[in-house]
N, C-alpha and C positions, 0 to 999 in steps of 0.2 A: 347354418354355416356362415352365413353373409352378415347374421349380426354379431358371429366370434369372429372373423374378421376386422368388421367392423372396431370393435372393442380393443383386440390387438393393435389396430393402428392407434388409435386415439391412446393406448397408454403407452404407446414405443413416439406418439408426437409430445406427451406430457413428460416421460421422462426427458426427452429432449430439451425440451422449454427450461425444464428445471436446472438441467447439467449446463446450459447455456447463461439462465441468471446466477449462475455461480461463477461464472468467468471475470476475473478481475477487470478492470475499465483498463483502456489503452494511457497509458502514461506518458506524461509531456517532456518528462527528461529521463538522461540514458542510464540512472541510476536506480529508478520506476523503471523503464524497460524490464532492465536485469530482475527485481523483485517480480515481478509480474511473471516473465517466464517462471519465476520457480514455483511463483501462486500458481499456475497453471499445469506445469510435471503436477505439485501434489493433485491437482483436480482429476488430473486423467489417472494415476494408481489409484486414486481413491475411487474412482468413477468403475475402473475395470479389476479392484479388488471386491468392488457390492458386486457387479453384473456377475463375476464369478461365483461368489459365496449365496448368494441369491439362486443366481442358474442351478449350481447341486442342490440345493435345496429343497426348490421348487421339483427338478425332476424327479430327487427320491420320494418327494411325498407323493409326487403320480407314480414314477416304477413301482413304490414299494409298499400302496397302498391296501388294507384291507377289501379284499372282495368278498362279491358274494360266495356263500361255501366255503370259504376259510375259517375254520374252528378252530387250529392251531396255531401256536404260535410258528415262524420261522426258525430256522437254524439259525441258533445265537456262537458269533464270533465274538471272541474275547479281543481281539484286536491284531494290529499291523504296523511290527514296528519300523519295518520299510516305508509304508505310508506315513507315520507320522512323524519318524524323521525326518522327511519329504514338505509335510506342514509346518514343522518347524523351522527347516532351515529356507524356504521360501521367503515369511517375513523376515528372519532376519539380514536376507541379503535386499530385500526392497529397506528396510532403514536404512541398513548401511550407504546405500545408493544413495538415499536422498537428506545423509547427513554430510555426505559429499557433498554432492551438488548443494546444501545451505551452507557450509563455511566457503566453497568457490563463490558462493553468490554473497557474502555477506564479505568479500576480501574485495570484492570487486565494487560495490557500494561505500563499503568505509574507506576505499584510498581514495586520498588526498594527493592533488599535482601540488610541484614545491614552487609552483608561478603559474598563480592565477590571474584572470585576466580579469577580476573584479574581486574586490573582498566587498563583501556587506554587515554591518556589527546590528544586529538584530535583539533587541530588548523587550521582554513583556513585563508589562506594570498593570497595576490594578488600573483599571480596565481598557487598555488598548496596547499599541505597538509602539517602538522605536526604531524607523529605519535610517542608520548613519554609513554614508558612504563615505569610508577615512580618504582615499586618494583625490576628489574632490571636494569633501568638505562637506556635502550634501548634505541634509536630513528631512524627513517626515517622519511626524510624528503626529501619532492620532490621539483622539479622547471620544467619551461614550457618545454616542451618535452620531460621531464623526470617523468613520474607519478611512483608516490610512491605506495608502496605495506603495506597494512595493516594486520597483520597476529594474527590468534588468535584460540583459541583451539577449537573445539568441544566439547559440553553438557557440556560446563561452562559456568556460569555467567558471562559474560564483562561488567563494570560497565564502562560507556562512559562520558568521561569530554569532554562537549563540547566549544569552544570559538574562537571567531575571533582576528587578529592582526590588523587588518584596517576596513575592511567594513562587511555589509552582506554576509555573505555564505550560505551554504544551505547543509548539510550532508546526501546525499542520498543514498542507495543502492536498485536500484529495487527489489531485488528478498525478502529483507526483509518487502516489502510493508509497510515501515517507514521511516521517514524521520524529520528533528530537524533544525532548523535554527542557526547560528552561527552568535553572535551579539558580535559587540566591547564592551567590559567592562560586561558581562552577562555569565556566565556558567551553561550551560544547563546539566542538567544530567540525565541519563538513563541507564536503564539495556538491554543488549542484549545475548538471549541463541543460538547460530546458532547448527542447529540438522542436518546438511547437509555437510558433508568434500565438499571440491572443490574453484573454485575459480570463482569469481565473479567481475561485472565492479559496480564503483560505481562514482560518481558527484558530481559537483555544480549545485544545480534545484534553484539557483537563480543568475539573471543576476547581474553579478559583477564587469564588468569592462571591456574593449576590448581584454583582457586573458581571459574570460570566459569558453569558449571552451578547454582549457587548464587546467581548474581544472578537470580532472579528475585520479581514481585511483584505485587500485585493492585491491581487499579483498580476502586473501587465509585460509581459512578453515581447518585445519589439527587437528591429535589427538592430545591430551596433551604430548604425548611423542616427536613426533615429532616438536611442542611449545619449547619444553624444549631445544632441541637438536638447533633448530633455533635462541633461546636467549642467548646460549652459545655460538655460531659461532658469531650472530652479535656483541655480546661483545669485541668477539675476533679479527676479523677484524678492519684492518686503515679505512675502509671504514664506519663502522659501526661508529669510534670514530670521525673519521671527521664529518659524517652529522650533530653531534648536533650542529656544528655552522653554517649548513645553516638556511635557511629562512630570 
């Protein structure tokens, strides 16, 4: 009895573990939040749709298993069509629910405020980024072995110009669990709040060329003061004024 014990815990600790590496990562801005709660409703239906359909399962193959001294078969039911209207309109009201909850979540993600407290015009080229801040003038711009640093304030609105110089790109940063494709001749646009100072890795999550690997670049987080302080030095540097003619 102490080693089916034993054995139950150990697979009610592993299920655990499992339903836990599936929990989306906490996200640094409040448009990640909102996506993450929804990653997360699907994980718990999904989580307590198996434990159900498992549960019956598992107990009819114990209740209703062959013993010994059973020669016959059991009383065969043709069926129940109370029960299985009951099966069928269960999943359809859990879609329905969570086709809701993805257009509230996805209205809530794609609005755009009509005054932002920063635009950034964001570029991918074969093989790095372009980041141009139109209000001051600013830019970084990277090349292969050199990734560029994207910097932007905390609990502001970043309003994101997105667009490619040549091909597909793909603008990702994990920890905001969002991500925008970058199309030649298309500008995608978007708002981003980041509620997390720090610094982050960000990508190209589409294959673009045999530099692929090389589009990547950093996203640094800071207050508005320290924004302020940073766009007045980049102004001020040769360095800062030469980049606008790379890419």
């Amino acid at each position: 009895m102490h080693g089916q014990a034993r054995t139950i815990v150990r697979l009610v600790g592993l299920a655990t573990l499992l339903l836990l590496a599936g929990c989306a990562p906490q996200s640094v801005t409040e448009q990640g939040a909102a996506i993450g709660r929804l990653y997360n409703l699907f994980l718990a239906v999904a989580a307590v749709v198996w434990v159900t359909v498992t549960g019956v399962m598992v107990w009819s193959l114990v209740r209703y298993r062959r013993r010994r001294g059973d020669d016959q078969l059991p009383k065969q039911i043709h069926g129940n069509k109370y029960w299985e209207f009951t099966w069928t309109l269960i999943p359809l009201v859990i879609i329905a629910g969570l086709i809701v909850a993805t257009v509230r979540t996805q209205s809530t993600v794609l609005q755009q405020q009509p005054n932002p407290d920063l635009t950034v015009e964001v570029t991918g080229f074969q093989w790095s980024w372009r980041f141009t801040y139109p209000e001051s003038g600013a830019e970084v711009v990277g090349s292969s072995g050199h990734p560029p640093e994207l910097v932007v304030p905390a609990n502001r609105t970043v309003h994101v110009r997105l667009g490619s110089a040549d091909v597909i790109h793909n603008f990702y940063i994990p920890r905001t669990l969002f991500k925008r494709y970058a199309i030649p001749g298309t500008t995608n646009e978007f708002d981003l709040t980041f509620t997390e100072p720090g610094r982050y890795d960000g990508n190209c999550a589409q294959f673009c060329g045999f530099g692929h690997p090389d589009m990547v670049f950093s996203l640094r987080v800071v207050t508005a003061e320290e924004f302020t302080r940073w766009t007045a030095a980049r102004m001020r540097s040769p360095a800062g004024q030469a980049g606008r003619a790379g890419g």
